[in-house]
KOLGURO-925527 format. One record per residue (C-alpha): residue number from 1; chain; x, y, z; residue in three letters. Coordinates in pm, 1 decimal. Example, Ala and Ser with C-alpha at 12.3 -4.5 7.8 and 13.67 -1.06 7.14 Angstrom:
// KOLGURO-925527
<pos: 1; unit: A; u: 1230.0; v: -450.0; w: 780.0; code: ALA>
<pos: 2; unit: A; u: 1367.0; v: -106.0; w: 714.0; code: SER>
***
This chain:
// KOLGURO-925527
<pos: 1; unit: A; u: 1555.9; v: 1499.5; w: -2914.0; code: UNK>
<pos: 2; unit: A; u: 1750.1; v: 1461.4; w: -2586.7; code: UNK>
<pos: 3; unit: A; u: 1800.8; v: 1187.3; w: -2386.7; code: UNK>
<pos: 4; unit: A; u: 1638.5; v: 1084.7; w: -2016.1; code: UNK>
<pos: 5; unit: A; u: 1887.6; v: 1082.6; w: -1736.7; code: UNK>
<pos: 6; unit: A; u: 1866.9; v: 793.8; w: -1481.3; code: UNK>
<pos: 7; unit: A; u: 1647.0; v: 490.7; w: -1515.7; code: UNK>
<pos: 8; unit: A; u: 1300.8; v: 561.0; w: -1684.9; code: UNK>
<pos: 9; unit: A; u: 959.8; v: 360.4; w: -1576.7; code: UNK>
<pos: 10; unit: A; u: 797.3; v: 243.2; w: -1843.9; code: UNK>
<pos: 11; unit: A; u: 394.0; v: 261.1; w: -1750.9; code: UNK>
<pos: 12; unit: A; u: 219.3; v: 178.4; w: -2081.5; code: UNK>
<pos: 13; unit: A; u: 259.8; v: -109.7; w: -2300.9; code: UNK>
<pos: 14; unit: A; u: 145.2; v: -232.3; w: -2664.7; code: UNK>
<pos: 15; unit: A; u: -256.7; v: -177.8; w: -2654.0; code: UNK>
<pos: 16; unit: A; u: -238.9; v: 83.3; w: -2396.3; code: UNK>
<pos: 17; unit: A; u: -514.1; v: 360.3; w: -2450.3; code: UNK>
<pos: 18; unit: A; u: -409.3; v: 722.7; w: -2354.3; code: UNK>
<pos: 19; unit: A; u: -617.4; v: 1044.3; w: -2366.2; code: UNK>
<pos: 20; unit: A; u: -484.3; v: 1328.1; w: -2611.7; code: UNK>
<pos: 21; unit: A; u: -436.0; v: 1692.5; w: -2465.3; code: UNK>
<pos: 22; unit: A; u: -433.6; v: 1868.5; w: -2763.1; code: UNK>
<pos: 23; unit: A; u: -676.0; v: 2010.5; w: -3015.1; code: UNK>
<pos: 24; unit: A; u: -608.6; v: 1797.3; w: -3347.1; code: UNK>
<pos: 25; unit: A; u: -944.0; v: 1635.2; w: -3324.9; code: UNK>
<pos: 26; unit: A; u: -841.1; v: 1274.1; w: -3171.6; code: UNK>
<pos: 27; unit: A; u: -973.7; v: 1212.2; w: -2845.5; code: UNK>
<pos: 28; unit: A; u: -815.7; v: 888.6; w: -2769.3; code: UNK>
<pos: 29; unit: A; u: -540.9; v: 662.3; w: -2904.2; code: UNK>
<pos: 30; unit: A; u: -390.7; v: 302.3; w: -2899.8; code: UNK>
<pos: 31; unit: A; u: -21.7; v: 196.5; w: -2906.7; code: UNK>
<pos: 32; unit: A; u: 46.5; v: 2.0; w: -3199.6; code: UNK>
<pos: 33; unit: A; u: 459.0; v: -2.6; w: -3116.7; code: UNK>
<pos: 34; unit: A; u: 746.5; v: 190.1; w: -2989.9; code: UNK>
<pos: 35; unit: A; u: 990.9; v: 238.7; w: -3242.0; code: UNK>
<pos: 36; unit: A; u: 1381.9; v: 191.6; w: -3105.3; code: UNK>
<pos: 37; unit: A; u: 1239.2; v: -46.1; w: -2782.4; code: UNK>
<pos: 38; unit: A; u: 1505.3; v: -224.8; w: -2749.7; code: UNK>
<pos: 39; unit: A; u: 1395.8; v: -490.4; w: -2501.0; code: UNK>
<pos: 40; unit: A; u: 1466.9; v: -875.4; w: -2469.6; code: UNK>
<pos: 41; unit: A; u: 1356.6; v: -1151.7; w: -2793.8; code: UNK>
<pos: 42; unit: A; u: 951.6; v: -1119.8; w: -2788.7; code: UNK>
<pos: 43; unit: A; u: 860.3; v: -910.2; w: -2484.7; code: UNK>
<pos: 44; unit: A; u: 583.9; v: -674.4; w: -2539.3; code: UNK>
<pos: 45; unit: A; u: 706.4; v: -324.1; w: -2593.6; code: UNK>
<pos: 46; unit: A; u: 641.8; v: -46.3; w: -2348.5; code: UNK>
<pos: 47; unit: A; u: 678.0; v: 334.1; w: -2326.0; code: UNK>
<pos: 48; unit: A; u: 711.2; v: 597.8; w: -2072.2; code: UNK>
<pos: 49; unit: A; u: 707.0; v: 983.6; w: -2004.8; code: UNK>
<pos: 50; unit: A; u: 853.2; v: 1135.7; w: -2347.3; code: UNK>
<pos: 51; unit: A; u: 926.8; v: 845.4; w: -2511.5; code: UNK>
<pos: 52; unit: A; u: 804.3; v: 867.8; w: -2907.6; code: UNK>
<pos: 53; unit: A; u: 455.0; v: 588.7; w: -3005.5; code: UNK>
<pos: 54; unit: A; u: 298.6; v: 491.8; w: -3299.6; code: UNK>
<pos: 55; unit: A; u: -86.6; v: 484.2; w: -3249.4; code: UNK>
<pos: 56; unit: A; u: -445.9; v: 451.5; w: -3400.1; code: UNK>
<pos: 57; unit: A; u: -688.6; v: 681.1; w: -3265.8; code: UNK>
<pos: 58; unit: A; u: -1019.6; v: 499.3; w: -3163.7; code: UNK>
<pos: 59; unit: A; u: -1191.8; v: 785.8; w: -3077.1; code: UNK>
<pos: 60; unit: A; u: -1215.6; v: 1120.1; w: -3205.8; code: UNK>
<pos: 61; unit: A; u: -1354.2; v: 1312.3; w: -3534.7; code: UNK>
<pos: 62; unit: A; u: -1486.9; v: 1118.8; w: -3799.4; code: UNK>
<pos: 63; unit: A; u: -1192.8; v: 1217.6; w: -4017.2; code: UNK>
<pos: 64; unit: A; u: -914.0; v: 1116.3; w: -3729.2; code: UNK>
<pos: 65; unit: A; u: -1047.0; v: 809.7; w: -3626.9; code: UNK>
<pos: 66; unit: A; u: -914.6; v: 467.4; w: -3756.2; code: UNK>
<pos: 67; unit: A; u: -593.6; v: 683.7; w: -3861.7; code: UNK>
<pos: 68; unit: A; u: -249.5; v: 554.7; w: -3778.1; code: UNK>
<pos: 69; unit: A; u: -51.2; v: 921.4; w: -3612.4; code: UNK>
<pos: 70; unit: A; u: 248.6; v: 945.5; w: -3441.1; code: UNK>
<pos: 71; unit: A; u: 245.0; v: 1046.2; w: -3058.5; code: UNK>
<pos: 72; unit: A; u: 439.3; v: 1155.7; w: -2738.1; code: UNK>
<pos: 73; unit: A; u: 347.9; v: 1046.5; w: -2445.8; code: UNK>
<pos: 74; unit: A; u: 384.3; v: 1386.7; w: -2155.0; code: UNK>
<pos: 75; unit: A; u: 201.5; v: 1241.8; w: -1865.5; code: UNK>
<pos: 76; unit: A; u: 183.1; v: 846.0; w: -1726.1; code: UNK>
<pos: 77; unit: A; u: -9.5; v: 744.4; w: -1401.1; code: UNK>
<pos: 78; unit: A; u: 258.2; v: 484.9; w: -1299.9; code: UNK>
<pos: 79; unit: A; u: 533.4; v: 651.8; w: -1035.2; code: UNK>
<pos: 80; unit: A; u: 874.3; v: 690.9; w: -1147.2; code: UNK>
<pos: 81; unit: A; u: 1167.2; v: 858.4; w: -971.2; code: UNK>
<pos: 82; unit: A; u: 1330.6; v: 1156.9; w: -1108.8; code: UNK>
<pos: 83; unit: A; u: 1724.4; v: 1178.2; w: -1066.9; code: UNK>
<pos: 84; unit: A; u: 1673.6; v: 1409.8; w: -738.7; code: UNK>
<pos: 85; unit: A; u: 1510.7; v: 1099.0; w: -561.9; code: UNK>
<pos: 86; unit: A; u: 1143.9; v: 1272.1; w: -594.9; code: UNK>
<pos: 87; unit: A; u: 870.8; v: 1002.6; w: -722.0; code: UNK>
<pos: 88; unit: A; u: 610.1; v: 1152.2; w: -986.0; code: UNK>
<pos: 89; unit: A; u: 278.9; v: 1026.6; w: -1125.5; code: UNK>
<pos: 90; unit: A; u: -10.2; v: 1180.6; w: -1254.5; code: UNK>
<pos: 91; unit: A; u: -383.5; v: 1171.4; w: -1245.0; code: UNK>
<pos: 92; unit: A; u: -432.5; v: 1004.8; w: -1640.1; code: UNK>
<pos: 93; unit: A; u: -171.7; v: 916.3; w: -1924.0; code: UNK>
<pos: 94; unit: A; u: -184.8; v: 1153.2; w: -2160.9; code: UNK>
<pos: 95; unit: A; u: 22.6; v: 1167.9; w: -2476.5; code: UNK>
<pos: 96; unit: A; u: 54.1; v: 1499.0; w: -2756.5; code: UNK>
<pos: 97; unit: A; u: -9.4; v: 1427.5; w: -3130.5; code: UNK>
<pos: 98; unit: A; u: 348.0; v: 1471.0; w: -3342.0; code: UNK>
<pos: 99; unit: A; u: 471.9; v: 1468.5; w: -3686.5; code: UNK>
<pos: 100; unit: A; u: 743.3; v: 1172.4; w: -3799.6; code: UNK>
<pos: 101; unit: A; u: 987.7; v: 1447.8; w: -3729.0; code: UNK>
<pos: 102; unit: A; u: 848.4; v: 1547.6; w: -3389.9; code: UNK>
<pos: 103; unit: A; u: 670.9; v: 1896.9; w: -3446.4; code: UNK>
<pos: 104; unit: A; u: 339.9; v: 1904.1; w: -3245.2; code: UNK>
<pos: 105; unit: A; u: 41.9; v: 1854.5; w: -3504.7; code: UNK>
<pos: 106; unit: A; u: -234.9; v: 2103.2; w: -3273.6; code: UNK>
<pos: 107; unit: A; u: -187.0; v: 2430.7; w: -3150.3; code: UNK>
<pos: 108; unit: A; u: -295.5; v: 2399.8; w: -2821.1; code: UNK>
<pos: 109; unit: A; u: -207.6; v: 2187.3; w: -2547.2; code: UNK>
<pos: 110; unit: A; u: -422.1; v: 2118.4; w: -2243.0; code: UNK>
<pos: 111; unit: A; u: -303.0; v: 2024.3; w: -1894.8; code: UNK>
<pos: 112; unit: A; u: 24.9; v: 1979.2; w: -1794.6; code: UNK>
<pos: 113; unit: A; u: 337.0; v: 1779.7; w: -1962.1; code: UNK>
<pos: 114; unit: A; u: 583.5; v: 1618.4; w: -1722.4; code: UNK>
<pos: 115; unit: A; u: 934.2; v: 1766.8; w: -1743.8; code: UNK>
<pos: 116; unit: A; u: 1086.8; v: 1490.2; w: -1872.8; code: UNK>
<pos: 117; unit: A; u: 848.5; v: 1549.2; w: -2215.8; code: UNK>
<pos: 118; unit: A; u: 957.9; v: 1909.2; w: -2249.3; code: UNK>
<pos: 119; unit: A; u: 1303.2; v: 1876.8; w: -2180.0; code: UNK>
<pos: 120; unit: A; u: 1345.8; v: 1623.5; w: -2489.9; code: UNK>
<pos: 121; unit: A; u: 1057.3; v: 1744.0; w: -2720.0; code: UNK>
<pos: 122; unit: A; u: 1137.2; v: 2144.9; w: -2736.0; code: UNK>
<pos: 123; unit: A; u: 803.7; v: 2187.3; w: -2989.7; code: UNK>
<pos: 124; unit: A; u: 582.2; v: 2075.7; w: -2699.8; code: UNK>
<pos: 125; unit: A; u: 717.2; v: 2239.0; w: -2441.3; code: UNK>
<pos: 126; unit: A; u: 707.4; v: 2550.8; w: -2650.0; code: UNK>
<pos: 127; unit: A; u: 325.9; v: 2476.0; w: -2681.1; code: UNK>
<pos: 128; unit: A; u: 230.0; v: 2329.6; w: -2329.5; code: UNK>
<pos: 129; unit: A; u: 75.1; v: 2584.0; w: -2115.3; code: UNK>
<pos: 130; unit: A; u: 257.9; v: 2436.2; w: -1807.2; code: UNK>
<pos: 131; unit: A; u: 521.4; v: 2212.4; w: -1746.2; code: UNK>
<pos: 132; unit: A; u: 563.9; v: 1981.0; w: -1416.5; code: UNK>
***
């Protein structure tokens, strides 16, 4: 896992629901946490574009749902500025279904992953049809 250059935006918090773009059988999830926040005494914790979740998906198969999965998050609808100065945002927040170790559970990713995602995950972007 590599890191992020510049200053990320963080556009989900704790409670956040996000839509899952690959084919594991959840549809959509819930951020419990975001292990290594490291954020001021009691603020809520948030995450951004490739930044590694804990979650419970609430919707889904009746075999996924109500589990507790680990998750990246590849696409977020708040703005944030790469290092060339160019501001990027997407249509939904989407996030990709990993192990604790960060191989990609499914086999198939649908839509596209934000660069930022790929270039720190390499198992996604192996797996994501296209990267933005």
């Amino acid at each position: 896992m590599k890191g992020i250059a510049g200053h990320q935006i963080r556009g989900l918090q704790q409670e956040s629901e996000i839509n899952v773009i690959d084919n594991t059988g959840a549809k959509v999830i819930s951020i419990i946490t975001v292990p290594d926040y490291h954020g001021v005494s009691r603020r809520i914790p948030k995450a951004g574009v490739g930044d590694f979740v804990i979650a419970s998906v609430t919707k889904g198969t009746p075999p996924m749902r109500r589990q507790i999965v680990y998750a990246v998050i590849v696409r977020q609808r708040r703005p944030y500025r790469r290092p060339d100065g160019t501001m990027v945002s997407f249509e939904d927040n989407a996030a990709v279904l990993v192990t604790e170790t960060g191989e990609t559970k499914g086999t198939d990713i649908k839509g596209p992953v934000a660069r930022e995602a790929a270039d720190r995950w390499p198992r996604i972007a192996a797996t994501a049809n296209t990267i933005v």
